[in-house]
PDB file of N, CA, C and O in Angstrom:
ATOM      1  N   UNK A   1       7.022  -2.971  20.740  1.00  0.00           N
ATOM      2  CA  UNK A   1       7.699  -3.331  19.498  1.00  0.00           C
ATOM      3  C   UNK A   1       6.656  -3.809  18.486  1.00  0.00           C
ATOM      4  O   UNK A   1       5.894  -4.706  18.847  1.00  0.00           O
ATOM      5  N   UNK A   2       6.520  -3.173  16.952  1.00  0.00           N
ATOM      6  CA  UNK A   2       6.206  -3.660  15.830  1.00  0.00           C
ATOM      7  C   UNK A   2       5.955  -5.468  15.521  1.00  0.00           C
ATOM      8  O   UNK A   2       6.923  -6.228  15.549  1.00  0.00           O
ATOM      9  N   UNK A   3       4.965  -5.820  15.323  1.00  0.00           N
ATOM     10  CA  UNK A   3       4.947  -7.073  14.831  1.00  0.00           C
ATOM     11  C   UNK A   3       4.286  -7.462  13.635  1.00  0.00           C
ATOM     12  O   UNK A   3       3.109  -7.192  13.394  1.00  0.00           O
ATOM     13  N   UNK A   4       5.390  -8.385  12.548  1.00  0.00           N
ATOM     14  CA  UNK A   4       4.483  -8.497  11.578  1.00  0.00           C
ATOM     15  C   UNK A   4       3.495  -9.673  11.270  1.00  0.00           C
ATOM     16  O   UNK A   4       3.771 -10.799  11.686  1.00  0.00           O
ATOM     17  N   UNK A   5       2.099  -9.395  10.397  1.00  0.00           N
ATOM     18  CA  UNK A   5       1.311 -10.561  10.905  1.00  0.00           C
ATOM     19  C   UNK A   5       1.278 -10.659   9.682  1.00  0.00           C
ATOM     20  O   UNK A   5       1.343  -9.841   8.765  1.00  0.00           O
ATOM     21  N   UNK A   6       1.115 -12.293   9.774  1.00  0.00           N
ATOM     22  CA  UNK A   6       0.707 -13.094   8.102  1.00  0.00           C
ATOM     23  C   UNK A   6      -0.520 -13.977   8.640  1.00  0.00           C
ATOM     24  O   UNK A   6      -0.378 -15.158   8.955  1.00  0.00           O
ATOM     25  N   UNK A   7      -1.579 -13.378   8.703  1.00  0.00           N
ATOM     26  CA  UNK A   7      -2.840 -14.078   9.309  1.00  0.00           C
ATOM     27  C   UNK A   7      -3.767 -14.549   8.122  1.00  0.00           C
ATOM     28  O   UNK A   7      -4.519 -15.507   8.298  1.00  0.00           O
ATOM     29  N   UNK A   8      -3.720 -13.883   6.915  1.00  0.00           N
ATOM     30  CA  UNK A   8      -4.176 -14.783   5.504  1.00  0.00           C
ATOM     31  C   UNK A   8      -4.244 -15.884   5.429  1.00  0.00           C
ATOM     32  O   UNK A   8      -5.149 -16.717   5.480  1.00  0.00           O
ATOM     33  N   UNK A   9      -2.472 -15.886   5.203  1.00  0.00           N
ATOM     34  CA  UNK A   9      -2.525 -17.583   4.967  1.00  0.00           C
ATOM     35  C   UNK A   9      -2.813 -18.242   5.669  1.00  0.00           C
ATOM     36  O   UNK A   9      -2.308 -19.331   5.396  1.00  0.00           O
ATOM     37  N   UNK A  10      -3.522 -18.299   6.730  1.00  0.00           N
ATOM     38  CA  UNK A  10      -4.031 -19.193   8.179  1.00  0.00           C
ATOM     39  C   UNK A  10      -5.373 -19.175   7.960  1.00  0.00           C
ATOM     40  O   UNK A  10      -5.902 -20.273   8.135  1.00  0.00           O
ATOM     41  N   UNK A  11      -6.300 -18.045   7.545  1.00  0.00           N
ATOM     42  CA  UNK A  11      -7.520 -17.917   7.382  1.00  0.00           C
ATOM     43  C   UNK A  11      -8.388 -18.461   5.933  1.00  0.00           C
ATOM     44  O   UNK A  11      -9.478 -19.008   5.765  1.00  0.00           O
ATOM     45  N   UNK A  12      -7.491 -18.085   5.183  1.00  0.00           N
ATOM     46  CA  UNK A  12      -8.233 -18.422   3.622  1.00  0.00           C
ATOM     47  C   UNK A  12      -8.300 -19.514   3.389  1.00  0.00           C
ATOM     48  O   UNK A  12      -7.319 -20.257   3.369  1.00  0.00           O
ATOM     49  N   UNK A  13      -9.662 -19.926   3.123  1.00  0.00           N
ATOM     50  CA  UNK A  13     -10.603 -20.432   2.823  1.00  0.00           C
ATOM     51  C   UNK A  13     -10.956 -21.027   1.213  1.00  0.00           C
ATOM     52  O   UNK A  13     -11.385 -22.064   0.707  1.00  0.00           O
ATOM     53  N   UNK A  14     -10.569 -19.918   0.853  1.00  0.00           N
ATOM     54  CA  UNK A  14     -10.998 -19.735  -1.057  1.00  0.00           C
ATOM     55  C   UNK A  14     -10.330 -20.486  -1.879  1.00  0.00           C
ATOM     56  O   UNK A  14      -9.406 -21.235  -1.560  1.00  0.00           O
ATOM     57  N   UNK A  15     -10.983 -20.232  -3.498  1.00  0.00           N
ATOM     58  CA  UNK A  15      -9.910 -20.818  -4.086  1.00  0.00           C
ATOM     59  C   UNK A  15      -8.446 -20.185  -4.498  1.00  0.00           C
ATOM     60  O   UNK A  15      -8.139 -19.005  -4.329  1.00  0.00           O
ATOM     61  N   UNK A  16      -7.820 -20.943  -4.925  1.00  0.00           N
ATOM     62  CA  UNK A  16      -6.315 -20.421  -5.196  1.00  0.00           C
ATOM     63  C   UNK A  16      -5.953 -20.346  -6.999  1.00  0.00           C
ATOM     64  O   UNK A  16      -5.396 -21.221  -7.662  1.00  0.00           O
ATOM     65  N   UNK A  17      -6.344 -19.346  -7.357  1.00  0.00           N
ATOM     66  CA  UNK A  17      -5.866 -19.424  -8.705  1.00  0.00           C
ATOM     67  C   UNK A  17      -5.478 -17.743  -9.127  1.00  0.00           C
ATOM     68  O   UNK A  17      -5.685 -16.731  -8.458  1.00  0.00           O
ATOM     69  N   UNK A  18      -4.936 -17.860 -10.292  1.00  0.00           N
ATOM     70  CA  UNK A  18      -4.652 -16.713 -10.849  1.00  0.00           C
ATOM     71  C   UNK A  18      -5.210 -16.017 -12.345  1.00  0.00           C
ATOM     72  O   UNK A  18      -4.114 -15.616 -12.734  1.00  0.00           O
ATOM     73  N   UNK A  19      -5.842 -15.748 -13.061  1.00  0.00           N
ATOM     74  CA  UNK A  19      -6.140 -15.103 -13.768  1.00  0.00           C
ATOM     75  C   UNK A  19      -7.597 -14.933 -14.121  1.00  0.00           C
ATOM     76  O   UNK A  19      -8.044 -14.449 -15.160  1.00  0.00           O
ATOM     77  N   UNK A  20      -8.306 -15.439 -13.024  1.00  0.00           N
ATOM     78  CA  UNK A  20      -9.708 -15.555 -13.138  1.00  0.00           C
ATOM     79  C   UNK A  20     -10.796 -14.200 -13.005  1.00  0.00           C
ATOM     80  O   UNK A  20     -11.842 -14.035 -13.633  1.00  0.00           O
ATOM     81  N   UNK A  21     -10.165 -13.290 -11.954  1.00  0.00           N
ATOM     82  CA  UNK A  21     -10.952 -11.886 -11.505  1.00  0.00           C
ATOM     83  C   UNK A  21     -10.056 -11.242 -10.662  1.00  0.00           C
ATOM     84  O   UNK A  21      -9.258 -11.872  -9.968  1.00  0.00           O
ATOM     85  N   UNK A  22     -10.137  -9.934 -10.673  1.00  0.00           N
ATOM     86  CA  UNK A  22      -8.871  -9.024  -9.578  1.00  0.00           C
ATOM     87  C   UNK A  22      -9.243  -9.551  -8.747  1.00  0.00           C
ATOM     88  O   UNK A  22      -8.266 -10.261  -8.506  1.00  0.00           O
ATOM     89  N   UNK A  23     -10.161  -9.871  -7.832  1.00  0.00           N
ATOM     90  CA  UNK A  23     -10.598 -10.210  -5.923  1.00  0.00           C
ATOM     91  C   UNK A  23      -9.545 -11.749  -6.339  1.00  0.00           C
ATOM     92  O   UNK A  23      -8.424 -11.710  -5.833  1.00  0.00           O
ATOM     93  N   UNK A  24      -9.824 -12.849  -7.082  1.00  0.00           N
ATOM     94  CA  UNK A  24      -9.005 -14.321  -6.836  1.00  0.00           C
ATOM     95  C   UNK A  24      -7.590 -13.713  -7.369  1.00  0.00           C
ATOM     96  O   UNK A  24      -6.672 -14.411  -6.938  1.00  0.00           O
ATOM     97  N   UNK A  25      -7.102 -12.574  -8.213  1.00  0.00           N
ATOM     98  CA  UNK A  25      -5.569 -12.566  -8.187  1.00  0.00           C
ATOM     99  C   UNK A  25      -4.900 -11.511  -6.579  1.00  0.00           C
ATOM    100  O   UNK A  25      -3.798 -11.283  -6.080  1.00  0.00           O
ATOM    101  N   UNK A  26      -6.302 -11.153  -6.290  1.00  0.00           N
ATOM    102  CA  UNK A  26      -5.587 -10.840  -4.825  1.00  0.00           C
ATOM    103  C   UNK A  26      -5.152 -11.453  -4.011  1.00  0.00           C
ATOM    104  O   UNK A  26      -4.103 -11.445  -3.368  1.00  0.00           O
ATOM    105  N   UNK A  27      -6.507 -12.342  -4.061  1.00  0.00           N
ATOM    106  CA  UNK A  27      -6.337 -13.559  -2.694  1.00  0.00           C
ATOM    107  C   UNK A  27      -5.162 -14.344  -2.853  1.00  0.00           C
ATOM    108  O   UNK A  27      -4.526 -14.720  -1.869  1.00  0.00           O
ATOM    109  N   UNK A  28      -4.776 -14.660  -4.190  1.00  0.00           N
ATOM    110  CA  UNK A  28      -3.619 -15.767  -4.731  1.00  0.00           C
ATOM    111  C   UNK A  28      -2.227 -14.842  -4.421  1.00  0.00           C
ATOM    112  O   UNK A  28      -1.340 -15.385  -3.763  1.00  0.00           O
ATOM    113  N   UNK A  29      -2.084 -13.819  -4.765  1.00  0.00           N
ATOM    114  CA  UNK A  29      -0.858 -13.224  -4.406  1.00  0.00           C
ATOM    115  C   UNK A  29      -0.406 -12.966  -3.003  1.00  0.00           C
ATOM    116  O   UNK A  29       0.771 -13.017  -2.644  1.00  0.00           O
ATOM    117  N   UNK A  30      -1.544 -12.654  -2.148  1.00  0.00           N
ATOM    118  CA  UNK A  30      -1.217 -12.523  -0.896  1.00  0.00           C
ATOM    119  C   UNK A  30      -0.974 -13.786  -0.592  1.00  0.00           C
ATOM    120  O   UNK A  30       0.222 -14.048  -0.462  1.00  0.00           O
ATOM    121  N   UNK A  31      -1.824 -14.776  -0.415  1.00  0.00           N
ATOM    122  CA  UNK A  31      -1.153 -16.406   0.020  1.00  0.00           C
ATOM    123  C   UNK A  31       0.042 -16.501  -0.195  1.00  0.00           C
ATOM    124  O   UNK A  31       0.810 -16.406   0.762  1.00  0.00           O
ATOM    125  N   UNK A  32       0.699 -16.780  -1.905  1.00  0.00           N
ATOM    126  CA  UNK A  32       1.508 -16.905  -2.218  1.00  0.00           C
ATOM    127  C   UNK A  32       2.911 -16.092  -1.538  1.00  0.00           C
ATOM    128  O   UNK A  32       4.031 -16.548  -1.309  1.00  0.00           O
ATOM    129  N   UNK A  33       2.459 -14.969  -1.364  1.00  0.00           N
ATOM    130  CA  UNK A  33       3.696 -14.119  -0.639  1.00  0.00           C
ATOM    131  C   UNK A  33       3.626 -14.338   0.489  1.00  0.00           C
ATOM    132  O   UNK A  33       4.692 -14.599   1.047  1.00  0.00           O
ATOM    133  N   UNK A  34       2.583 -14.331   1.174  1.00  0.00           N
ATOM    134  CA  UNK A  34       3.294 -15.133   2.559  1.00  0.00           C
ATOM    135  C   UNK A  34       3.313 -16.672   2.938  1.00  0.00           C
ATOM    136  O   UNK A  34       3.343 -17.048   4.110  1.00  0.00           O
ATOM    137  N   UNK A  35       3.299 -17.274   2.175  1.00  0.00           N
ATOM    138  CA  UNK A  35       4.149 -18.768   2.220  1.00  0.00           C
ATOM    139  C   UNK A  35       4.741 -18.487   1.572  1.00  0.00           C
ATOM    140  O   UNK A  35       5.498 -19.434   1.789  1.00  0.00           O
ATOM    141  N   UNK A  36       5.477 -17.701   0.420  1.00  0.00           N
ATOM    142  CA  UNK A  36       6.942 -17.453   0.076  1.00  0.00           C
ATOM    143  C   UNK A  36       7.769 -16.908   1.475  1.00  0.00           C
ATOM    144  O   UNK A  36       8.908 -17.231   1.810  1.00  0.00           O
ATOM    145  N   UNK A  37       7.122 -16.265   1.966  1.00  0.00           N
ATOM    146  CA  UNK A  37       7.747 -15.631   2.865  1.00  0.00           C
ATOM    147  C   UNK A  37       8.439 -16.591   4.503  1.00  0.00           C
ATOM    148  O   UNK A  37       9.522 -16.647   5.086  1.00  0.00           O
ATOM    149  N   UNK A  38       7.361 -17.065   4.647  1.00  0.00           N
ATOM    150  CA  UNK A  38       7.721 -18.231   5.629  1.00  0.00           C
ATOM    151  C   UNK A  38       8.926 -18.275   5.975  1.00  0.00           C
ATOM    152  O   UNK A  38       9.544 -17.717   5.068  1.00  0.00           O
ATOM    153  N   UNK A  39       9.867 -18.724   7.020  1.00  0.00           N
ATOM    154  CA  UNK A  39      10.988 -18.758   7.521  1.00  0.00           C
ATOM    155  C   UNK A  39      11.470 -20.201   7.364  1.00  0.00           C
ATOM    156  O   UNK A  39      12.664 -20.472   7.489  1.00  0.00           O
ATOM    157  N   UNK A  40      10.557 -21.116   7.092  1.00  0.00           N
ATOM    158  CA  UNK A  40      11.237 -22.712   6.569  1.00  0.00           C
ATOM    159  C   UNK A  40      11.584 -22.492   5.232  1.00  0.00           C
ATOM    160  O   UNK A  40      12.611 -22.814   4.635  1.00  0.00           O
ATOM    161  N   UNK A  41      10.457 -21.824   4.794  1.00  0.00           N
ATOM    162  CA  UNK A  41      10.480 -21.892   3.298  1.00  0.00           C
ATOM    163  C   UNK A  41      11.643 -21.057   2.360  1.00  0.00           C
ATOM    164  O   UNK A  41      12.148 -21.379   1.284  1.00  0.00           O
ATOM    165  N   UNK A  42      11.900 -19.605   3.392  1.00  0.00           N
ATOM    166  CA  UNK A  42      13.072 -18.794   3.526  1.00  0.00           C
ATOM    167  C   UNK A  42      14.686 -19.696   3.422  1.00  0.00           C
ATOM    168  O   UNK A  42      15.644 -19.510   2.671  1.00  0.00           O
ATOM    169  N   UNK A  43      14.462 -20.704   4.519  1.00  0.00           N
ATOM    170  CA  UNK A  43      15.766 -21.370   5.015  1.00  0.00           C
ATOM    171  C   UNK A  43      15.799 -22.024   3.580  1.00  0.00           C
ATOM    172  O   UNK A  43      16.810 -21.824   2.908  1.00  0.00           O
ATOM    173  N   UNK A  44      14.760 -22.804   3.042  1.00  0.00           N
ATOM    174  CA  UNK A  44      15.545 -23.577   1.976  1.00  0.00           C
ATOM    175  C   UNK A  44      15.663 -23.011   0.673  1.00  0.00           C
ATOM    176  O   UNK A  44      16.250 -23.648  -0.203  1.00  0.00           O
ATOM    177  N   UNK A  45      15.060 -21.630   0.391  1.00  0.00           N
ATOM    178  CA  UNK A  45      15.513 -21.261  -0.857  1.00  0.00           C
ATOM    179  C   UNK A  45      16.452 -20.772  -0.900  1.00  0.00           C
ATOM    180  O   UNK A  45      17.344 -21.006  -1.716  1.00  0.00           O
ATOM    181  N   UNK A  46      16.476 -19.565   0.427  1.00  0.00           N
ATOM    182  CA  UNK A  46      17.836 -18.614  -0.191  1.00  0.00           C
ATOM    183  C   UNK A  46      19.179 -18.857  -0.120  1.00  0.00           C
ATOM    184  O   UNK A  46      19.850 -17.921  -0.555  1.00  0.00           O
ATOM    185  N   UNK A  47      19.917 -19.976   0.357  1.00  0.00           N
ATOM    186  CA  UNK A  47      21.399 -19.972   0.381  1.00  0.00           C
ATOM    187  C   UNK A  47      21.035 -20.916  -1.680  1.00  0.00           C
ATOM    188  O   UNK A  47      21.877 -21.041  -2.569  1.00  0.00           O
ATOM    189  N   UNK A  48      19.651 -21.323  -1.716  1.00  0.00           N
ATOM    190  CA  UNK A  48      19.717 -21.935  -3.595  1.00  0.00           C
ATOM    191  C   UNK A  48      19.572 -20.993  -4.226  1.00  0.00           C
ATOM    192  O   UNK A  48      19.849 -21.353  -5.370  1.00  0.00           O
ATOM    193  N   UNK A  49      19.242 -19.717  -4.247  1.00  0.00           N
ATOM    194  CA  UNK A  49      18.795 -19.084  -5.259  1.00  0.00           C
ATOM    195  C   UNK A  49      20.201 -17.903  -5.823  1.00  0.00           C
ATOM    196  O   UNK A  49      21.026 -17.492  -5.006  1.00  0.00           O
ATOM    197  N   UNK A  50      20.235 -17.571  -7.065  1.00  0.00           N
ATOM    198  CA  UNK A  50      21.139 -16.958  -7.673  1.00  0.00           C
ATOM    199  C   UNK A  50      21.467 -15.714  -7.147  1.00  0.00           C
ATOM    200  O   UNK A  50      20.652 -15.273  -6.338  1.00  0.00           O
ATOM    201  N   UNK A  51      22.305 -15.127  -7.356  1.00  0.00           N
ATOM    202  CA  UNK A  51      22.523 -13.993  -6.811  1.00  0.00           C
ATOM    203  C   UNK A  51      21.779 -13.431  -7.967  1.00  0.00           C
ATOM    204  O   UNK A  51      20.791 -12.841  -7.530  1.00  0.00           O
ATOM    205  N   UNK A  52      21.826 -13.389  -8.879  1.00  0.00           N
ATOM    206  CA  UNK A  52      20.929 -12.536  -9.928  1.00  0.00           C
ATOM    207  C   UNK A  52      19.297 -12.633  -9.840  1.00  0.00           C
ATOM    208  O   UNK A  52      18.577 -11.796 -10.385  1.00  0.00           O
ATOM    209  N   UNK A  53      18.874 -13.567  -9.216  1.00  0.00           N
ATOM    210  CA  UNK A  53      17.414 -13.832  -8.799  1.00  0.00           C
ATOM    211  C   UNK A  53      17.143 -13.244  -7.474  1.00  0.00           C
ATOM    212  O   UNK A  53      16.139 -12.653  -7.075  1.00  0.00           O
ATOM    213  N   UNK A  54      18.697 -13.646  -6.633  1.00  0.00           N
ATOM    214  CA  UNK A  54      17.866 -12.318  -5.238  1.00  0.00           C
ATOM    215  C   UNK A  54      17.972 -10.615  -5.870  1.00  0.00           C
ATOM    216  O   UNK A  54      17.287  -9.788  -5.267  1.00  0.00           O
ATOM    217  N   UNK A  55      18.746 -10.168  -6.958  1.00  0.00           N
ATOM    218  CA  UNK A  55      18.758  -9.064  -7.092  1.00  0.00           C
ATOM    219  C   UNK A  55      17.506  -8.777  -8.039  1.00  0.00           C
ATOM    220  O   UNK A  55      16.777  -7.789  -8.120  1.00  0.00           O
ATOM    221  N   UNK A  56      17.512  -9.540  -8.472  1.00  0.00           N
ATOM    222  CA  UNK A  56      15.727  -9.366  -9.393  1.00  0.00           C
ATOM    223  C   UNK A  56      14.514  -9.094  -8.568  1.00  0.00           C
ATOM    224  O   UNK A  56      13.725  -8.150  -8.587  1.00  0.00           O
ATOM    225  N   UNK A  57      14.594 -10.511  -7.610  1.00  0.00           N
ATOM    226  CA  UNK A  57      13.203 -10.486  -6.631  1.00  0.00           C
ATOM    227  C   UNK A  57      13.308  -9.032  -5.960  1.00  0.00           C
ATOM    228  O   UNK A  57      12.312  -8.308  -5.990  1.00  0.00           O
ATOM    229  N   UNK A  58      14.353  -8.642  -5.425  1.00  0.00           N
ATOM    230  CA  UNK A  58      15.313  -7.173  -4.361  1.00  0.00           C
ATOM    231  C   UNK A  58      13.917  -6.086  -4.983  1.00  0.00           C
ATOM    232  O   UNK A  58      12.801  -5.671  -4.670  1.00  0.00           O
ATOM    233  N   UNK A  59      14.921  -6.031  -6.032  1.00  0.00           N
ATOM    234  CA  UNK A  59      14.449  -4.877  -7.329  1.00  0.00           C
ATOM    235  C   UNK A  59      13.015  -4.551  -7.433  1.00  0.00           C
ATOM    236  O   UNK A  59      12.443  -3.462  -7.480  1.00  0.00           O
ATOM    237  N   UNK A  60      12.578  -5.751  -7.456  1.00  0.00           N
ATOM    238  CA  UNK A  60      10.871  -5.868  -7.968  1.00  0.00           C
ATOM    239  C   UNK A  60      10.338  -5.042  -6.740  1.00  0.00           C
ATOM    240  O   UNK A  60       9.853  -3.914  -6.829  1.00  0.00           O
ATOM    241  N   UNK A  61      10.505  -5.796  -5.529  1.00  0.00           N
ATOM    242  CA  UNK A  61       9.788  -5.666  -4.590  1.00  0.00           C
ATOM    243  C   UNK A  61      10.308  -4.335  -3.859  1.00  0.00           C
ATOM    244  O   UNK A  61       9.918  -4.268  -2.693  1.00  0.00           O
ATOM    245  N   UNK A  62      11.049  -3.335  -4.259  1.00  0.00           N
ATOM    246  CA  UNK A  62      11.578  -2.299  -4.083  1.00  0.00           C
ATOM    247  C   UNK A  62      10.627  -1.065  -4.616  1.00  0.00           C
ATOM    248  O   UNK A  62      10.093  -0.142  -4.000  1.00  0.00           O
ATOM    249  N   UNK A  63      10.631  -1.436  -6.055  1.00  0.00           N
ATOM    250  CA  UNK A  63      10.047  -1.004  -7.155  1.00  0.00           C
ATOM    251  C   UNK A  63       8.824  -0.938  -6.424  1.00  0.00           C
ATOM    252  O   UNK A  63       8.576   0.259  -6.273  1.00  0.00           O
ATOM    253  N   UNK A  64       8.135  -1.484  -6.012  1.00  0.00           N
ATOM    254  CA  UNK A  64       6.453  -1.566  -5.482  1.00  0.00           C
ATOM    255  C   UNK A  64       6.217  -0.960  -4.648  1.00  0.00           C
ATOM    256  O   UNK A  64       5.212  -0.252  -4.587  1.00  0.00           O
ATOM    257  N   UNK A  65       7.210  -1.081  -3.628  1.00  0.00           N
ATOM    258  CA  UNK A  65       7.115  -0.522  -2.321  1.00  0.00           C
ATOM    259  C   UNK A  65       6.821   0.948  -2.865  1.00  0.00           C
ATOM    260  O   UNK A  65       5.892   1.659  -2.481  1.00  0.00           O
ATOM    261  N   UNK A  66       7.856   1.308  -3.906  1.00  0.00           N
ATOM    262  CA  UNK A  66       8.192   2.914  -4.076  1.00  0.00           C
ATOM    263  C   UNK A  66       7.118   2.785  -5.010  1.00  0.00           C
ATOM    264  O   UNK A  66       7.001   1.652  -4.542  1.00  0.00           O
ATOM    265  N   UNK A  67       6.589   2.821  -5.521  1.00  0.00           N
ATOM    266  CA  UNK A  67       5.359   2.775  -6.777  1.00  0.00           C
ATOM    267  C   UNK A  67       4.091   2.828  -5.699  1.00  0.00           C
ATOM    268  O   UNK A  67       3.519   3.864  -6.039  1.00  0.00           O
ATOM    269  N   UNK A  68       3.390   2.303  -4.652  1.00  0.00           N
ATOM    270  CA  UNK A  68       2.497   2.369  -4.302  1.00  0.00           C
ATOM    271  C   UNK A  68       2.014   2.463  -3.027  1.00  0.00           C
ATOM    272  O   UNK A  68       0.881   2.346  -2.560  1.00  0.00           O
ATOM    273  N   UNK A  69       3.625   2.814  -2.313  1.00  0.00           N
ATOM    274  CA  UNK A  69       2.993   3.693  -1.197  1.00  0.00           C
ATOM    275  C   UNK A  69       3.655   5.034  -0.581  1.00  0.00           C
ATOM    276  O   UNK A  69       4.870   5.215  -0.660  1.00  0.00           O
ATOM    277  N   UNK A  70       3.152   5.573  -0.222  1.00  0.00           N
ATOM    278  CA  UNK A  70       3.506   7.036   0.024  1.00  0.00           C
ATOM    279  C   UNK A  70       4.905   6.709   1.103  1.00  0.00           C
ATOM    280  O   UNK A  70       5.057   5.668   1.741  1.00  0.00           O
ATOM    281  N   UNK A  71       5.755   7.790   1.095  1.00  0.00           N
ATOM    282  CA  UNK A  71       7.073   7.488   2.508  1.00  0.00           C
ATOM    283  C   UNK A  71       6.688   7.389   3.702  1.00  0.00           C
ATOM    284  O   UNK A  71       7.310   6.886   4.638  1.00  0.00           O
ATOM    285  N   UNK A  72       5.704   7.839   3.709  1.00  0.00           N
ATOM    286  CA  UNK A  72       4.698   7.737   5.338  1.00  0.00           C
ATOM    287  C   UNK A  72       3.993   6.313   5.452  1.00  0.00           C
ATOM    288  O   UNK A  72       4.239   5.590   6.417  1.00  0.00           O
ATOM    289  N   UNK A  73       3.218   5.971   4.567  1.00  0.00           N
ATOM    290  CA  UNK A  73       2.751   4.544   4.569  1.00  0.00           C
ATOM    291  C   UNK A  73       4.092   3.345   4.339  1.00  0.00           C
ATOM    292  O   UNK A  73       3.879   2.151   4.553  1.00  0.00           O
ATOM    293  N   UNK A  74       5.225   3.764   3.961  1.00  0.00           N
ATOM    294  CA  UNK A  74       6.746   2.580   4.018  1.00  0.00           C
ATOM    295  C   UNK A  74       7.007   2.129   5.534  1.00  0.00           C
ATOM    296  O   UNK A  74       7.121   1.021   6.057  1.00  0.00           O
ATOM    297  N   UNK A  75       7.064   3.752   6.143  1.00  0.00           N
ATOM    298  CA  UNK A  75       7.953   3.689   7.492  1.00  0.00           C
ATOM    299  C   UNK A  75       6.926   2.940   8.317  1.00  0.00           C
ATOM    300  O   UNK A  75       7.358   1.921   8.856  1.00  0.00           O
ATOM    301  N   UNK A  76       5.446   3.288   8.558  1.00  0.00           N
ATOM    302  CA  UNK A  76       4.309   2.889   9.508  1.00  0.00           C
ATOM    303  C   UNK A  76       4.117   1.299   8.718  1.00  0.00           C
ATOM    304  O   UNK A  76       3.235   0.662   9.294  1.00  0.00           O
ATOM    305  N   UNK A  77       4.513   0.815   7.974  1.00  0.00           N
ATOM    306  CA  UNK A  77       3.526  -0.300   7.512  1.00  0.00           C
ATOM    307  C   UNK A  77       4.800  -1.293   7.063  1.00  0.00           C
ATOM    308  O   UNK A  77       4.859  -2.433   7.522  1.00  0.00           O
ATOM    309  N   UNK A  78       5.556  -0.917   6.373  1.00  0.00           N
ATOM    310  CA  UNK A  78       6.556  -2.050   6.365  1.00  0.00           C
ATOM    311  C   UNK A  78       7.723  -2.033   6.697  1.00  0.00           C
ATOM    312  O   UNK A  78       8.325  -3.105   6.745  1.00  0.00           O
ATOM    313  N   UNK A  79       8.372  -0.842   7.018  1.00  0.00           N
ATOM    314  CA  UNK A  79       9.335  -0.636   8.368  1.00  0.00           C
ATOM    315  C   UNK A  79       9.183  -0.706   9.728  1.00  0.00           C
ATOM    316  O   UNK A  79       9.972  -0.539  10.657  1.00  0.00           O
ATOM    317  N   UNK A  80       7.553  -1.096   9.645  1.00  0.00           N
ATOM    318  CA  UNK A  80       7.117  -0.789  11.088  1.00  0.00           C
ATOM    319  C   UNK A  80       7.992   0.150  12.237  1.00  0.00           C
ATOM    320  O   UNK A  80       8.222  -0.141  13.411  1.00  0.00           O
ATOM    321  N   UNK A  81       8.334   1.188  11.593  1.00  0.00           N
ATOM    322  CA  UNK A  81       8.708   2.502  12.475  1.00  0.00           C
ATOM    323  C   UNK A  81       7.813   3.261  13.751  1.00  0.00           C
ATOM    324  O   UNK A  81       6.686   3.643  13.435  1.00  0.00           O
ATOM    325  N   UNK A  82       8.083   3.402  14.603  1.00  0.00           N
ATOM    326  CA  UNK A  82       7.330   3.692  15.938  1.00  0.00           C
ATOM    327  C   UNK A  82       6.922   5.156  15.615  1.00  0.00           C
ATOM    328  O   UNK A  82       7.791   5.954  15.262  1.00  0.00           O
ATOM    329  N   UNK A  83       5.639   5.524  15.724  1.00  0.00           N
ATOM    330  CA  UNK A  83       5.147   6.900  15.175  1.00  0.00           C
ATOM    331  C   UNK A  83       5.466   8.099  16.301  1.00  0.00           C
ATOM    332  O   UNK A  83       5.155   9.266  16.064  1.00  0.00           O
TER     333      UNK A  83
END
């Protein structure tokens, strides 16, 4: 079985900011998304957040998926589908 890893946010080291150089808005977005992602952090936002904000966040992150990776890189990488 597929497992997903959030080993970033455990490792990084760096600083945390955003608009300084593409390499620090990488590092900052990946952190950020996986401590958004977190399952504590999960438990206490989403029964707070709007239904119009989960359909926004939905949307966005839909939008990306389909914008920048091929249907072959969806199923192997974030469906973790068995090849």
């Amino acid at each position: 079985m597929a497992t997903h890893h959030h080993q970033f946010v455990e490792t990084y080291d760096g600083l945390v900011g955003f608009g300084l150089d593409r390499k620090l808005d990488e590092c900052a977005l990946i952190l950020y998304l996986q401590k958004f992602s977190d399952d504590d952090v999960m438990a206490l936002i989403r029964e707070r957040m709007s239904q119009a904000d989960m359909e926004e966040l939905f949307d966005l992150l839909a939008r990306l998926l389909k914008r920048y990776l091929t249907e072959e890189e969806y199923h192997q990488y974030f469906l973790k589908d068995a090849a």
